[in-house]
C-alpha positions as a Markdown table, in Angstrom:
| # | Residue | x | y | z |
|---|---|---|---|---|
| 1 | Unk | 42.6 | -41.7 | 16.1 |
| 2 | Unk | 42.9 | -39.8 | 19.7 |
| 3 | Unk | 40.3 | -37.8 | 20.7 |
| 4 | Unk | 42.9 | -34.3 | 20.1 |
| 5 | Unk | 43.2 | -35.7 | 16.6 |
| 6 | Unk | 39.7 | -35.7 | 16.2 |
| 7 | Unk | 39.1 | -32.1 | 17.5 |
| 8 | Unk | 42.3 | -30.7 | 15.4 |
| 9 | Unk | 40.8 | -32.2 | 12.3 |
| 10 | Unk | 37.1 | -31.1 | 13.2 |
| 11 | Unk | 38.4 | -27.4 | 13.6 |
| 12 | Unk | 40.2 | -27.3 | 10.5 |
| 13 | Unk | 37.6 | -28.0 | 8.4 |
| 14 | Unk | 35.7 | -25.7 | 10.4 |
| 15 | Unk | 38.4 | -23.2 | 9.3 |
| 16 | Unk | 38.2 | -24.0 | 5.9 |
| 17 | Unk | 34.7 | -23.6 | 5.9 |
| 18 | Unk | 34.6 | -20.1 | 7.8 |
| 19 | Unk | 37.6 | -18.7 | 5.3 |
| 20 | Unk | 35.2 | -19.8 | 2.4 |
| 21 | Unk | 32.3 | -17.5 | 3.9 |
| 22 | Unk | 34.4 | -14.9 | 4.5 |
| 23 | Unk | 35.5 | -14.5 | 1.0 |
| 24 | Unk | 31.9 | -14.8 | 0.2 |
| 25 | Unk | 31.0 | -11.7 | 2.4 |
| 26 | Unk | 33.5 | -9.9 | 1.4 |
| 27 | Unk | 32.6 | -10.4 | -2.2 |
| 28 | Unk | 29.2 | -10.0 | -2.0 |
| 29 | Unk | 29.6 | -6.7 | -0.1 |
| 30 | Unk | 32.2 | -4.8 | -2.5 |
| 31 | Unk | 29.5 | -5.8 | -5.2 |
| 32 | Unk | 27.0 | -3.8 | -2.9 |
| 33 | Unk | 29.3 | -1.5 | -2.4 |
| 34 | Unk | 30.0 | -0.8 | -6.2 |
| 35 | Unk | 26.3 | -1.1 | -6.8 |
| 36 | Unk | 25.7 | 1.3 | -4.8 |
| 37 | Unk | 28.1 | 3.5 | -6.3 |
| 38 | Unk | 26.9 | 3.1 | -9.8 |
| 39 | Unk | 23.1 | 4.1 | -8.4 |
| 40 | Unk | 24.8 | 7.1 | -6.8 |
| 41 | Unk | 26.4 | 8.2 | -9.7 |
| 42 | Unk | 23.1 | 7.9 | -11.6 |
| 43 | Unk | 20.9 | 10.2 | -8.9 |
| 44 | Unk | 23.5 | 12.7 | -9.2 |
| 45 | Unk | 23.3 | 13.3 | -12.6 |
| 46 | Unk | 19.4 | 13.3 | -12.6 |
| 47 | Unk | 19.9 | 15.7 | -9.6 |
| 48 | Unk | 21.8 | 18.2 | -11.6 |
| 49 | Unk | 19.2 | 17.6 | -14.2 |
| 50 | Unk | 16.2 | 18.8 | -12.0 |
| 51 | Unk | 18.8 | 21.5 | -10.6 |
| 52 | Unk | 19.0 | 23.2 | -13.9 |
| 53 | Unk | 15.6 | 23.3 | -14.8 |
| 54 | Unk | 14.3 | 24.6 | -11.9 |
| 55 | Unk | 17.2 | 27.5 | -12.1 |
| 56 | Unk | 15.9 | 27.8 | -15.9 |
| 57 | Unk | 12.3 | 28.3 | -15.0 |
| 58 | Unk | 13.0 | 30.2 | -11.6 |
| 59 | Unk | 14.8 | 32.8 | -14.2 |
| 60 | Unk | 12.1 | 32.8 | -16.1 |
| 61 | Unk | 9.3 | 33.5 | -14.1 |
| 62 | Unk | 11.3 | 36.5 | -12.1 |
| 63 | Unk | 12.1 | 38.0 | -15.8 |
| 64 | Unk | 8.7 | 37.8 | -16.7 |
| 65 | Unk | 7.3 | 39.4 | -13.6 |
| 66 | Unk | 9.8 | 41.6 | -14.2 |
| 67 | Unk | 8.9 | 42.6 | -17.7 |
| 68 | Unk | 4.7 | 42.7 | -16.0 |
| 69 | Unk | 5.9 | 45.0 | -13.4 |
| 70 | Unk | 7.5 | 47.2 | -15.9 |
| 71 | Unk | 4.7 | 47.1 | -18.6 |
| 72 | Unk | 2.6 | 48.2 | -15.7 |
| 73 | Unk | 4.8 | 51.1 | -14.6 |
| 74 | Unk | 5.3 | 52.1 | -18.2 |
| 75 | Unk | 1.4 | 52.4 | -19.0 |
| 76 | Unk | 0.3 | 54.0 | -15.9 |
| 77 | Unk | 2.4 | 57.4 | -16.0 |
């Protein structure tokens, strides 16, 4: 086996090897990637959650200071 034989065969299996990782990346970052996703999609929700209750309560509190500033008005005439 000549030396160029040697070195050809050494860098294909290097080849092989380095396509093998590559897949691996690539797999292992679209499961990240769709991981990530899914988490996303969870904190929304929980988001829009904590966004409607505040807006509840907020609505709340200004109707009932409302309703105190009235009462108030109301009694003092």
């Amino acid at each position: 086996m000549t030396t160029i034989d040697a070195t050809d065969a050494r860098l294909e299996k290097h080849e092989e090897i380095c396509a093998l990782r590559y897949e691996n990346i690539q797999l292992q970052l679209k499961n990240t990637n769709d991981s990530m996703d899914a988490q996303f999609r969870g904190s929304n929700a929980r988001l829009k959650r904590m966004e409607t209750v505040m807006i509840a309560s907020a609505g709340s509190m200004i109707l009932g200071m409302a309703g105190a500033v009235f009462a108030l008005v109301t009694h003092i005439k």
